[in-house]
C-alpha positions as CSV (number, residue, x, y, z in Angstrom):
1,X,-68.2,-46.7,-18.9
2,X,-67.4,-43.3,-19.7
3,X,-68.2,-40.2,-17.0
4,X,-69.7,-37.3,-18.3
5,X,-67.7,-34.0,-17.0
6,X,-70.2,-31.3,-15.8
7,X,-68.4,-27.8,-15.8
8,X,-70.3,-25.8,-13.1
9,X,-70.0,-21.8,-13.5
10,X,-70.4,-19.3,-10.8
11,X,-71.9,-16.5,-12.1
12,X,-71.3,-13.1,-11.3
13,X,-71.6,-9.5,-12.8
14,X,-68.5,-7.0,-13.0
15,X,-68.9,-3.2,-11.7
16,X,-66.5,-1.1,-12.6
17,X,-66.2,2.9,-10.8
18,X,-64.5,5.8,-12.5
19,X,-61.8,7.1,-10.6
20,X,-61.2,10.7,-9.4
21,X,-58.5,11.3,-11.4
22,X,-60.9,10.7,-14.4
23,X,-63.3,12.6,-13.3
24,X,-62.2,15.7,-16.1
25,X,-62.2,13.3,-18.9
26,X,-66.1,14.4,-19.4
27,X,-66.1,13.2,-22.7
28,X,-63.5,10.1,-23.2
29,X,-64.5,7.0,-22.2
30,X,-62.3,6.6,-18.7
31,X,-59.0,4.7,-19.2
32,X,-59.7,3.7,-15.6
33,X,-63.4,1.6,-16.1
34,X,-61.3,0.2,-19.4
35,X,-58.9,-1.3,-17.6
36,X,-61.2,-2.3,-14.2
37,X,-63.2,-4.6,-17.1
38,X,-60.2,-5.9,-18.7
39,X,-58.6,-6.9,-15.4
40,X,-62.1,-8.1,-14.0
41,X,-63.1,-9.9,-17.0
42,X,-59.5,-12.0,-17.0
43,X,-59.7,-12.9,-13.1
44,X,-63.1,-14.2,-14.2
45,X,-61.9,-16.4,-16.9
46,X,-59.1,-17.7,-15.5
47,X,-61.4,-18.6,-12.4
48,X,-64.2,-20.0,-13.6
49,X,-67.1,-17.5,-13.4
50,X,-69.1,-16.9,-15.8
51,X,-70.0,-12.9,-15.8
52,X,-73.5,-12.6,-16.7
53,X,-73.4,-8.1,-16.4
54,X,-70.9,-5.6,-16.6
55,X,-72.2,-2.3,-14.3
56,X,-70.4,0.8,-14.8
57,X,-70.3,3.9,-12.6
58,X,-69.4,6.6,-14.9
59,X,-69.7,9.0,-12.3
60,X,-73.3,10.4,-14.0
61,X,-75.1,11.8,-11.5
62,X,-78.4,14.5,-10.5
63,X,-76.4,16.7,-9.7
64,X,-74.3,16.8,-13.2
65,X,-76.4,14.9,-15.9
C-alpha cells in the first residue's frame, strides 16, 4: 500500500522596514525593502513557509504624507 505524503506549510507574512539611510530616496522604491523581500522570501522557500502577506514600512507617516 502506498502512503500519501502530506506537505504541511507554516504560514507566515514578511515585513519589510525602510532603513535610515533610505530615508532621502523620497521617490525610488528603497533598495533596502527590495532586498529585505528578496532575502525574506528565499529563507521562506528554502524553509518551508508558505508567506501568505508581504507588509512594508515605507516610512509614510502623519507627520510626512
Amino acid at each position: 500500500m502506498k502512503q500519501k505524503l502530506i506537505q504541511t506549510y507554516i504560514k507566515f507574512g514578511i515585513y519589510c522596514r525602510l532603513s535610515r539611510e533610505d530615508e532621502e530616496k523620497k521617490n525610488e522604491f528603497s533598495e533596502s525593502i527590495l532586498n529585505q523581500k528578496e532575502f525574506l522570501t528565499s529563507y521562506c522557500i528554502e524553509n518551508g513557509f508558505k508567506i501568505t502577506d508581504t507588509y512594508v514600512d515605507d516610512g509614510i507617516s502623519r507627520n510626512n504624507f
